[in-house]
C-alpha positions as CSV (number, residue, x, y, z in Angstrom):
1,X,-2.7,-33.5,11.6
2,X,-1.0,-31.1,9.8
3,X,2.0,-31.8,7.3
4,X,4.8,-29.7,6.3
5,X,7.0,-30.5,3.6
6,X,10.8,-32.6,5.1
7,X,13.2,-32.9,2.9
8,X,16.4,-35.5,4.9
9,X,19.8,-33.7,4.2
10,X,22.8,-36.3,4.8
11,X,25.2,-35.9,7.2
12,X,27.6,-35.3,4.9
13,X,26.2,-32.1,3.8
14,X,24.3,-30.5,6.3
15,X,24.0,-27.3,4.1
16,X,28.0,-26.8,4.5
17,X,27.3,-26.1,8.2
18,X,30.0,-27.5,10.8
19,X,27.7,-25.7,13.6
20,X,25.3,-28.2,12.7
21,X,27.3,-31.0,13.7
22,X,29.2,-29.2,16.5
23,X,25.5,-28.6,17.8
24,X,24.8,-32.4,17.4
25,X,27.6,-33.8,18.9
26,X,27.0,-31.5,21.2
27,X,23.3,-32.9,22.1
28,X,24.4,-36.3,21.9
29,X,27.2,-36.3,24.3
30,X,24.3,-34.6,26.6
31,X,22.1,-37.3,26.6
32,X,24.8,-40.4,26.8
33,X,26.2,-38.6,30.1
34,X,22.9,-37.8,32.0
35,X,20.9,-40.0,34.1
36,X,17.5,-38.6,33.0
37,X,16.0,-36.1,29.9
38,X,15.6,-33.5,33.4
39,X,19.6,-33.6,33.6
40,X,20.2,-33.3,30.0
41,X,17.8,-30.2,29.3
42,X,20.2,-28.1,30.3
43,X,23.0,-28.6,28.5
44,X,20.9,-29.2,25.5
45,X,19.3,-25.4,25.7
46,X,23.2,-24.7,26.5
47,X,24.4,-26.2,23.4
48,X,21.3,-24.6,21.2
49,X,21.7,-21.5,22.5
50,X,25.2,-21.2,21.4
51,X,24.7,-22.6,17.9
52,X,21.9,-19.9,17.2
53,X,24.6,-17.2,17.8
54,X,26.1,-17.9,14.9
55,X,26.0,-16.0,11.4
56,X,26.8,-19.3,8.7
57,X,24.5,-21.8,10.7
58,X,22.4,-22.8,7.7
59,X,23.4,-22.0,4.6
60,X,20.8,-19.8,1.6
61,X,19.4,-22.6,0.7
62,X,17.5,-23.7,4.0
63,X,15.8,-20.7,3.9
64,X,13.4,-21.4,1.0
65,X,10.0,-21.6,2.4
66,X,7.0,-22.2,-0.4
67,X,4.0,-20.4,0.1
68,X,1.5,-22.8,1.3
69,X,2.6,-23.6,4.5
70,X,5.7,-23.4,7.2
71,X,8.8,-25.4,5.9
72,X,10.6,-28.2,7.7
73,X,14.0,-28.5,6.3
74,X,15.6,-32.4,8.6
75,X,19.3,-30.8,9.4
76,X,20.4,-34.1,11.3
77,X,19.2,-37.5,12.3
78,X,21.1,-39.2,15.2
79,X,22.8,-42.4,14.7
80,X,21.2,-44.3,17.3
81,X,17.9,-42.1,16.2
82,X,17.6,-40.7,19.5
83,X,16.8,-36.9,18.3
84,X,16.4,-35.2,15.1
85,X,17.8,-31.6,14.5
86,X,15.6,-29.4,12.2
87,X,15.0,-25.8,10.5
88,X,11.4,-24.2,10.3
89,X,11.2,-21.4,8.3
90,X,8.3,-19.2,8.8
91,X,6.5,-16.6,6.2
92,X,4.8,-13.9,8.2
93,X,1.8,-15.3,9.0
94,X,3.0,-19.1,8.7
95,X,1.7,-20.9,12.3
96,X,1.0,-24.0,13.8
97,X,-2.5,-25.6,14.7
98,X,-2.4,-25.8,18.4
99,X,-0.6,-29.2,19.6
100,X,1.5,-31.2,21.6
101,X,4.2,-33.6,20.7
102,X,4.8,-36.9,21.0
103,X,8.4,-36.4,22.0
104,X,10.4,-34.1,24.0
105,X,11.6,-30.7,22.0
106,X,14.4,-27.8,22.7
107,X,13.7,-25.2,20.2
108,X,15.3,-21.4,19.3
109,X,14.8,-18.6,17.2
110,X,17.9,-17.5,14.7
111,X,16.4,-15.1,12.5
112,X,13.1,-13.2,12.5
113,X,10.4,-13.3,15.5
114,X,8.3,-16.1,16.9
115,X,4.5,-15.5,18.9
116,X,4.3,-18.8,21.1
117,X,0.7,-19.3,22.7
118,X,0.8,-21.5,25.8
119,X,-2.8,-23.6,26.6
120,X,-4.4,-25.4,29.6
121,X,-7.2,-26.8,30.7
122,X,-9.5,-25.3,32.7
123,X,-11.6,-26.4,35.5
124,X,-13.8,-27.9,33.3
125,X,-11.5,-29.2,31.2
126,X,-12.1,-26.6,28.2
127,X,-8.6,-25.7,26.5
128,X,-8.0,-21.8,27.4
129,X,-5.1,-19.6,26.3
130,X,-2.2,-19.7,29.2
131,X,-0.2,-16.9,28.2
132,X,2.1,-15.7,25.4
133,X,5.7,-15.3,24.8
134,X,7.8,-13.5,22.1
135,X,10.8,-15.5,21.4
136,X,13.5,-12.8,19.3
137,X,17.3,-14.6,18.1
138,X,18.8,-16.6,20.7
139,X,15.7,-17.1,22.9
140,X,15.5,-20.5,23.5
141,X,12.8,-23.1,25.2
142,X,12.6,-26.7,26.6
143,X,9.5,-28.4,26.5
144,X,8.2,-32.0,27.5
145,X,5.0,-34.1,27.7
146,X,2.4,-33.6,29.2
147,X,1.3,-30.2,29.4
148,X,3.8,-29.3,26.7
149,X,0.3,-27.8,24.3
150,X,1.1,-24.6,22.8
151,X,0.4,-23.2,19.0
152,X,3.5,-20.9,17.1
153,X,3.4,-17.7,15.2
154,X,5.1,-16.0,12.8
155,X,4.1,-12.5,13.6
156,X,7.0,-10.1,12.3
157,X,6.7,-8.7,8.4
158,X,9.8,-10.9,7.8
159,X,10.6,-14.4,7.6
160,X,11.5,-16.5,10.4
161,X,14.1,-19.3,10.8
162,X,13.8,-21.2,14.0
163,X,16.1,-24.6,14.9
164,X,14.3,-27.6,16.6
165,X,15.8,-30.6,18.3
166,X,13.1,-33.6,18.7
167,X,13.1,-36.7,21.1
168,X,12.6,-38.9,18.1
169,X,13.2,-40.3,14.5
170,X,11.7,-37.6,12.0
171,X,12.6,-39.3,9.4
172,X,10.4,-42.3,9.9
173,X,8.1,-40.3,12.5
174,X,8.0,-37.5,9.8
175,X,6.3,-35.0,12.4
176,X,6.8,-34.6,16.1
177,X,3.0,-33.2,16.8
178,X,1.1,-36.3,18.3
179,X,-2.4,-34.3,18.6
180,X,-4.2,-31.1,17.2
181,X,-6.5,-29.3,19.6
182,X,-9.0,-26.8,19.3
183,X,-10.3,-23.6,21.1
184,X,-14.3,-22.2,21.0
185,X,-14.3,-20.0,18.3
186,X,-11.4,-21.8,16.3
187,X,-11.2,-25.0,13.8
188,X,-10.6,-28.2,15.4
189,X,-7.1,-29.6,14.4
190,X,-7.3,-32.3,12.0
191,X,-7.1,-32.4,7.8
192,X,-10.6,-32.5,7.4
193,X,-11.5,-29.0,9.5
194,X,-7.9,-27.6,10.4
195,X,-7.7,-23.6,8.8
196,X,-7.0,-19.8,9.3
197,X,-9.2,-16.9,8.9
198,X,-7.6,-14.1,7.9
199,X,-10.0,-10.9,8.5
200,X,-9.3,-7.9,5.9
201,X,-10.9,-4.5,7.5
202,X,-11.5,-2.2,4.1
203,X,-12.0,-2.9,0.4
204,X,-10.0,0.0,-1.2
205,X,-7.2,-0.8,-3.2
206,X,-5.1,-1.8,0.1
207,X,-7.6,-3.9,1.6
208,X,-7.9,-5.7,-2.2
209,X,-4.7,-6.4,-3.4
210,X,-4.1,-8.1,0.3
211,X,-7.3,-10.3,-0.1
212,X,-5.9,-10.8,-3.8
213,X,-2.5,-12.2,-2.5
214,X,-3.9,-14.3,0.0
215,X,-6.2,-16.3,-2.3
216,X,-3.2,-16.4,-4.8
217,X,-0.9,-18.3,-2.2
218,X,-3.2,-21.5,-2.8
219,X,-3.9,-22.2,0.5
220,X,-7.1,-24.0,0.7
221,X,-7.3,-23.8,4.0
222,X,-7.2,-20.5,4.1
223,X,-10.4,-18.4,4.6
224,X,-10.5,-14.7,3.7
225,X,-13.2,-12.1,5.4
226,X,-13.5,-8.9,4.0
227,X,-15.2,-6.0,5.6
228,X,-16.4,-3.1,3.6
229,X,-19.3,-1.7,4.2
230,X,-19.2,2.2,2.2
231,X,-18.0,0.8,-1.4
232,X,-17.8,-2.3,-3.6
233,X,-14.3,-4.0,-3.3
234,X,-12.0,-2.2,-5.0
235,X,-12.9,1.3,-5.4
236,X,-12.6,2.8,-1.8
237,X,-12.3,6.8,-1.7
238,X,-9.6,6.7,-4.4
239,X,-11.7,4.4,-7.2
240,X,-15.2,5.0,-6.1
241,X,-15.9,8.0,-8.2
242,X,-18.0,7.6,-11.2
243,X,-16.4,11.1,-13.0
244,X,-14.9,10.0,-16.1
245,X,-12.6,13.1,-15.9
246,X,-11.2,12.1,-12.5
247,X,-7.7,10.5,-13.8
248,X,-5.2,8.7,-12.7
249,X,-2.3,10.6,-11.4
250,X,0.2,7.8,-13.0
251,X,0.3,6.6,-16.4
252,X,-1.7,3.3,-17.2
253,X,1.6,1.1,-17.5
254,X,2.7,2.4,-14.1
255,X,-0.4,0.9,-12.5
256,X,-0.3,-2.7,-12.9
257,X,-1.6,-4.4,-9.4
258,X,1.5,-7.0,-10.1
259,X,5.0,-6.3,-10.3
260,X,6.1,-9.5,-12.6
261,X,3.7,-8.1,-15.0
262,X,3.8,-4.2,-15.6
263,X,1.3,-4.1,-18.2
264,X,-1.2,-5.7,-16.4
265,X,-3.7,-3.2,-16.0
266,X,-2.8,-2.3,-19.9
267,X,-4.2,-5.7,-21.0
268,X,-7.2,-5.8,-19.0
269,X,-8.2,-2.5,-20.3
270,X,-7.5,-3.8,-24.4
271,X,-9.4,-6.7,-23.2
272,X,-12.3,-4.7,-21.8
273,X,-12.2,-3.2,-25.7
274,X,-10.7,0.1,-24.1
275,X,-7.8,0.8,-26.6
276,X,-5.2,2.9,-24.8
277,X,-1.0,3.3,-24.3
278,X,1.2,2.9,-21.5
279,X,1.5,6.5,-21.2
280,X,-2.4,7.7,-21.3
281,X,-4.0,8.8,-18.5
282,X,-7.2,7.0,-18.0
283,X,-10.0,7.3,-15.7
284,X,-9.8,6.5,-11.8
285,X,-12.7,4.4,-12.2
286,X,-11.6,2.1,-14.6
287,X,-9.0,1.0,-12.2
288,X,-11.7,0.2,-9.8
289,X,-13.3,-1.7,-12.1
290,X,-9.8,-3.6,-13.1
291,X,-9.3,-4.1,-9.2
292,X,-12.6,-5.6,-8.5
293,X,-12.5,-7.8,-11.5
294,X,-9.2,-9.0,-9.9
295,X,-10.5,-9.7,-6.8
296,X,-13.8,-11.4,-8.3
297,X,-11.4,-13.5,-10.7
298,X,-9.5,-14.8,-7.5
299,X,-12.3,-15.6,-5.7
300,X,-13.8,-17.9,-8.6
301,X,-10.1,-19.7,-8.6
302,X,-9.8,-19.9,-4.9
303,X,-13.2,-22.0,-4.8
304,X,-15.0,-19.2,-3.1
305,X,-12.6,-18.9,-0.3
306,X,-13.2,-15.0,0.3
307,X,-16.4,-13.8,1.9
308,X,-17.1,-9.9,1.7
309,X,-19.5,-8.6,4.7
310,X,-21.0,-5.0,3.8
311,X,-20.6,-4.5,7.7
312,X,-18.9,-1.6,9.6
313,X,-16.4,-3.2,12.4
314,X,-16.9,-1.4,15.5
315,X,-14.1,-3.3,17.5
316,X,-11.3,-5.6,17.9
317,X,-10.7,-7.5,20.7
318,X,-8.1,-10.7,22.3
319,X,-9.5,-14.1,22.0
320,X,-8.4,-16.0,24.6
321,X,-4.8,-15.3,23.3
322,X,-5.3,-17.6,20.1
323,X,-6.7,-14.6,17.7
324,X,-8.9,-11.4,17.7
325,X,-12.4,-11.1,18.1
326,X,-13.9,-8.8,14.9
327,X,-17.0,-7.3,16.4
328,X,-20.1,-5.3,13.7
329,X,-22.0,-2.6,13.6
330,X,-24.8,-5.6,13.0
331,X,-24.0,-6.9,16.3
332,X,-22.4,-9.8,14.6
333,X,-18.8,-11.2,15.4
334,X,-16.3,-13.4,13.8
335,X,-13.2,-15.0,15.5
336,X,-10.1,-14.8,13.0
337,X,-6.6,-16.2,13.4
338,X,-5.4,-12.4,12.3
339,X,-6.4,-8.6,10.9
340,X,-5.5,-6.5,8.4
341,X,-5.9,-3.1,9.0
342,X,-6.6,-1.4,5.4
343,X,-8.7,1.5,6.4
344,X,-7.1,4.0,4.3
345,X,-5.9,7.7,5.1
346,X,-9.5,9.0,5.4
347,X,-9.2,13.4,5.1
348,X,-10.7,15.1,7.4
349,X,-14.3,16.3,6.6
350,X,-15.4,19.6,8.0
351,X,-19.7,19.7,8.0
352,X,-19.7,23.3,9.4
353,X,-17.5,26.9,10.2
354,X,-16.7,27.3,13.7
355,X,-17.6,30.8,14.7
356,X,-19.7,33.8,14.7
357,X,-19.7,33.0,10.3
358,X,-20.6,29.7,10.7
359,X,-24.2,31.1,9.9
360,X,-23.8,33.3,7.1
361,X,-22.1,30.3,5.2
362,X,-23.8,27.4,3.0
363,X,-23.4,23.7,4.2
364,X,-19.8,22.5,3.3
365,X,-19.1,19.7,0.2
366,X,-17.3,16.8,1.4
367,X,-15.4,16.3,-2.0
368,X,-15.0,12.3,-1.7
369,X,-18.8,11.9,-1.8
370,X,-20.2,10.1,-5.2
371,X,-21.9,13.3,-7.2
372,X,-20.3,16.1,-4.5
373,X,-21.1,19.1,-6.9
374,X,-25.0,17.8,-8.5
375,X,-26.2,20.3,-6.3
376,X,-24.1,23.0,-7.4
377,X,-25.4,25.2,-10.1
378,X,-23.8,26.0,-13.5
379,X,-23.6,29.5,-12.3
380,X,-23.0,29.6,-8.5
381,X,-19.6,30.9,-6.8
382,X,-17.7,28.2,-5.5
383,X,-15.0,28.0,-2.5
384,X,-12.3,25.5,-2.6
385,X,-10.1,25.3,0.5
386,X,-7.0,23.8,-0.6
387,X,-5.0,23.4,-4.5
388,X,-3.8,20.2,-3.9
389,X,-4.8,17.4,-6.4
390,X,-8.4,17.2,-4.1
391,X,-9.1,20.4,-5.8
392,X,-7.6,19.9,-9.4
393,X,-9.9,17.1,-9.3
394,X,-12.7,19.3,-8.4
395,X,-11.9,21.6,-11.1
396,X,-11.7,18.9,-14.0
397,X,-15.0,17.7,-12.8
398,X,-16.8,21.5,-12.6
399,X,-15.8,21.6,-16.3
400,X,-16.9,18.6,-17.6
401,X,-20.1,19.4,-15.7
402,X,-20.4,22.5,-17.7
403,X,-20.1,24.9,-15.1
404,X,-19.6,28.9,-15.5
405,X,-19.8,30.4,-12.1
406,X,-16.6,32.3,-10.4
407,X,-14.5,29.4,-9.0
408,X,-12.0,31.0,-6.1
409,X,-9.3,28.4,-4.2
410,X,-7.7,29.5,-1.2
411,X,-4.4,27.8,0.6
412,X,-1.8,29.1,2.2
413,X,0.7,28.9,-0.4
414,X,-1.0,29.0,-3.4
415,X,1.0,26.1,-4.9
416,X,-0.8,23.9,-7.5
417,X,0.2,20.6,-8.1
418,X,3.3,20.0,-11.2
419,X,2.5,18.4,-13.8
420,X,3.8,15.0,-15.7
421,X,5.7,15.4,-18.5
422,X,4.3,14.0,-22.3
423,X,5.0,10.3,-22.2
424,X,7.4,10.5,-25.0
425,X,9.7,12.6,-23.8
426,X,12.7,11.2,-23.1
427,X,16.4,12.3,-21.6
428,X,19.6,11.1,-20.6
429,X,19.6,11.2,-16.8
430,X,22.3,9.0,-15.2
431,X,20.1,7.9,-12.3
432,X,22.0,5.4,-11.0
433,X,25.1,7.9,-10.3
434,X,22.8,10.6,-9.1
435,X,21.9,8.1,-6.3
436,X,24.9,6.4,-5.1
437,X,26.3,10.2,-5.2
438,X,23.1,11.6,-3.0
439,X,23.5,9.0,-0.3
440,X,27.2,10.4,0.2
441,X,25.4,14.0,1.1
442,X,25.9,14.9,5.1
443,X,22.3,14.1,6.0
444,X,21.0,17.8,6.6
445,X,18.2,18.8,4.7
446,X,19.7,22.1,3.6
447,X,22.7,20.1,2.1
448,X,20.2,17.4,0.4
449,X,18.6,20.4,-1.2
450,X,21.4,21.7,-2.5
451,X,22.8,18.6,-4.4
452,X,19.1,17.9,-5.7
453,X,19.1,21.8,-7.0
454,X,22.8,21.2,-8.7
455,X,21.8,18.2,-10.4
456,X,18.7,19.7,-12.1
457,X,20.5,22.7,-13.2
458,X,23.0,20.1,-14.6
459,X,20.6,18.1,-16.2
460,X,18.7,21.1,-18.0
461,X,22.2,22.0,-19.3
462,X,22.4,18.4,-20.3
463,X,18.8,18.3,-22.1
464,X,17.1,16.7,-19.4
465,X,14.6,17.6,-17.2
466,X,13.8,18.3,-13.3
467,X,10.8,15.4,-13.0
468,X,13.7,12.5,-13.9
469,X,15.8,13.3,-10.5
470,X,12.2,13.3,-8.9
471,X,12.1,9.5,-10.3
472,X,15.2,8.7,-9.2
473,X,14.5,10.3,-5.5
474,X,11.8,8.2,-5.2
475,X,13.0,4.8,-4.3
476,X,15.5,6.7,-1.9
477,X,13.3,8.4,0.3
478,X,12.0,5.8,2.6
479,X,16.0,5.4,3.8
480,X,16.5,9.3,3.4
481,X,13.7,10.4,5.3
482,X,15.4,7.2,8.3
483,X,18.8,9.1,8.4
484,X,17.6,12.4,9.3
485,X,17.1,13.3,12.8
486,X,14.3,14.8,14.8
487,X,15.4,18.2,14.5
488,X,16.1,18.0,10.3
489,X,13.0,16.0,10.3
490,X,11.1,18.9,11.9
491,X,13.2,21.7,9.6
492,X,11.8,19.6,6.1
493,X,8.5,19.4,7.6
494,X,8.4,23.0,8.1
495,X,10.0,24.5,4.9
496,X,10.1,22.0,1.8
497,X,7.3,19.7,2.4
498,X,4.6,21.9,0.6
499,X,7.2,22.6,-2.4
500,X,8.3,18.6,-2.3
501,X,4.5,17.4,-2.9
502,X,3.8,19.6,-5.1
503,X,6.8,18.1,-7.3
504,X,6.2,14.2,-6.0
505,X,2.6,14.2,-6.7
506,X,1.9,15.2,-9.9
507,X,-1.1,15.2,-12.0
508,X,-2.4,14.3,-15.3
509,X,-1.6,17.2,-18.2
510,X,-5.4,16.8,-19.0
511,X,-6.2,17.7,-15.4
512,X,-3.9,20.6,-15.0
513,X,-5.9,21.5,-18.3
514,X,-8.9,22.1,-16.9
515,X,-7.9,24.1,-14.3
516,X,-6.0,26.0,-16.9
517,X,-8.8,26.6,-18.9
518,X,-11.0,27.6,-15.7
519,X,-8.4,30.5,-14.9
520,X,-8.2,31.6,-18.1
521,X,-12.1,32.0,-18.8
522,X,-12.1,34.3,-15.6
523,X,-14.1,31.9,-13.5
């Protein structure tokens, strides 16, 4: 049986909440004036439903919820022990094994988003999924034994806070599940074999960092399965290359994999006797290497809880309504409790012109294959379709490679790439008033534009430069990009967004370089 961690709050407290004890009193007087639990339900879902309407039901401190597992918080005990009045609070992901209860139960959703999965048995008496509900704020539902078997789900990216009332004592009862079930395909529910299998689809840096933070959570009954079947864990498209003059587009102390610890990925390379700064630009694949030596560092902690499957997943389909079926290219299959999707933003890879040219041209390079120009030689012409950082990558990699030949890029622009200023340059940019003063701007793009354009020019007069209001448009965009409507959205799409990522995604000075170099030479 599954335990979650109850903590009894006294009466007297209640986390400051008078809703609490209006919704008690409330529950009580429901049960001393009906005949049966049938007559009372109503009044009870009555009486819940109007609690979770309001704001200050539990107070911040209820809504701590540790890692491991879902969190009961006990809200009240009845004096004559007749119900108890709790608070589960959810992290996405948090569920239940499948049960019943031992008691009766009313229970509603106040914050967040609940997946309930309803069971049966069959005709021969196998447990099969009877349907699913979503439960949103306010949503509430009355259940008794028997038939009362269902399994719960945090399912939104946000945590959930959900108020149960239980037919008994929880503070000597201490849980109201009275039996764990299982389903073909899924663990049984009891200590001994009662888990979750999480299946990760991808093993770039996504697909990683997920299986990373899973393991870290300390769950041990929590089983990761990672597919990937084109790279080693880690590397992806991004990390994969083995070109030592394929950098990083972001300073090394920018690129630590944990936010508590920003120079992270600094360490690990003074550790791996790799003697860099904060501000160098260093190789792509070193922070493959770092990522898989993260993930390979977890495992070993985790007791081998994360299994990696070199197998392409063909498809996903609904397990009885308790989970997803992950289906191979091997013909294999594995039921898991829920996917990750971390497939990446794969570019689309032309083999062949369309056309009465498609003849007269040689086979097309798909750039993100490992040694894409071997076959090229030192003094063949070379098409590039595109000067976006694909191709300045390109570039930096013809050089080190040693080769002469005319080197022509076509786009429809022409723009290359901006590049990042030396790391010790520093300025006097008042970010903070730049964005509480952009956020004021009508939300048009042409008006955005203009207050980005007149703070530059300001700056420059001021001794700083244009890439600092980049920084400080960064953390803003997400909500910026959210205010506009279809038709500005459309207008930025259409006029600025070359210019914008040209500015946003910048490259290394050593990479712009190259290409540098290459123009100059005449190639």
């Amino acid at each position: 049986m599954t335990e979650v961690a109850v903590h009894e709050i006294p009466d007297t407290t209640l986390h400051g909440s008078e809703g609490i004890r209006r919704l008690a009193a409330e529950i009580a007087a429901a049960l001393d004036g009906s005949s049966s639990l049938g007559e009372a339900a109503e009044p009870i879902k009555a009486a819940l439903g109007r609690a979770l309407a309001l704001p200050n039901l539990l107070a911040g401190e209820a809504l701590e919820s540790p890692f491991g597992n879902y969190h009961q918080e006990l809200l009240h005990i009845d004096k004559q022990r007749k119900f108890s009045i709790a608070a589960l609070v959810w992290l996405p992901g948090h569920l239940t094994p499948i049960h019943d209860h031992q008691c009766w139960c009313c229970f509603g959703v106040w914050r967040g988003r609940e997946l309930e999965t309803a069971y049966r048995r069959d005709d021969l008496g196998v447990l099969v999924a009877a349907g699913r509900t979503v439960r949103y704020p306010g949503d509430v539902e009355f259940m008794e034994p028997p038939g009362d078997i269902h399994r719960v789900l945090n399912d939104d990216m946000v945590p959930t806070v959900s108020i149960h009332i239980y037919g008994v004592d929880l503070s000597r009862a201490g849980t109201s599940i009275r039996r764990c079930y299982s389903v073909p395909g899924h663990p049984a529910g009891n200590d001994e074999t009662l888990g979750r299998t999480i299946a990760v689809i991808g093993g770039g840096f996504s697909g990683t960092m997920t299986a990373v933070n899973l393991l870290r959570r300390g769950d041990s009954n929590l089983r990761v399965v990672m597919f990937e079947a084109a790279s080693e864990p880690g590397q992806g498209a991004a990390y994969g290359t083995k070109c030592l003059s394929h950098l990083l587009n972001v300073p090394a102390g920018g690129m630590s994999a944990f936010p508590d610890q920003p120079l992270h990925f600094v360490d690990w390379c003074r550790r791996s006797e790799r003697a860099i700064q904060p501000g160098d630009f260093v190789p792509r694949a070193w922070y493959g290497e770092y990522l898989g030596s993260l993930l390979k560092e977890e495992t070993e902690r985790s007791g081998g809880r994360l299994v990696v499957r070199k197998e392409r997943v063909e498809s996903l389909e609904d397990y009885s309504g308790a989970g997803l079926m992950v289906q191979t290219s091997d013909g294999d299959s594995l039921a898991a409790d829920a996917v990750v999707l971390a497939v990446g933003s794969s570019p689309e890879r032309a083999s062949r012109l369309s056309g009465k040219a498609a003849g007269e041209w040689p086979e097309m390079i798909d750039p993100w294959c490992a040694n894409a120009l071997a076959e090229i030689g030192n003094d063949q012409s070379v098409l590039v379709i595109g000067t976006g950082l694909t191709f300045t990558d390109l570039a930096a990699e013809l050089e080190a490679r040693g080769h002469h030949g005319p080197v022509t890029a076509i786009s429809r622009r022409g723009l290359l790439p901006a590049c990042h200023r030396p790391a010790d340059i520093t300025g006097r940019f008042d970010a903070e008033g730049f964005q509480s003063g952009i956020v004021r701007q009508p939300m048009r793009v042409a008006s955005l534009c203009r207050h980005v354009r007149q703070v530059v020019r300001e700056g420059a007069a001021a001794g700083t430069d244009w890439q600092e209001v980049v920084q400080a448009l960064r953390p803003l965009t997400p909500a910026l990009w959210a205010a506009l409507d279809a038709p500005e959205r459309r207008r930025f799409s259409r006029h600025l967004r070359p210019f914008w990522e040209t500015l946003r995604h910048r490259v290394a000075p050593a990479t712009l370089g190259a290409v540098s170099r290459l123009r100059e030479s005449g190639c």
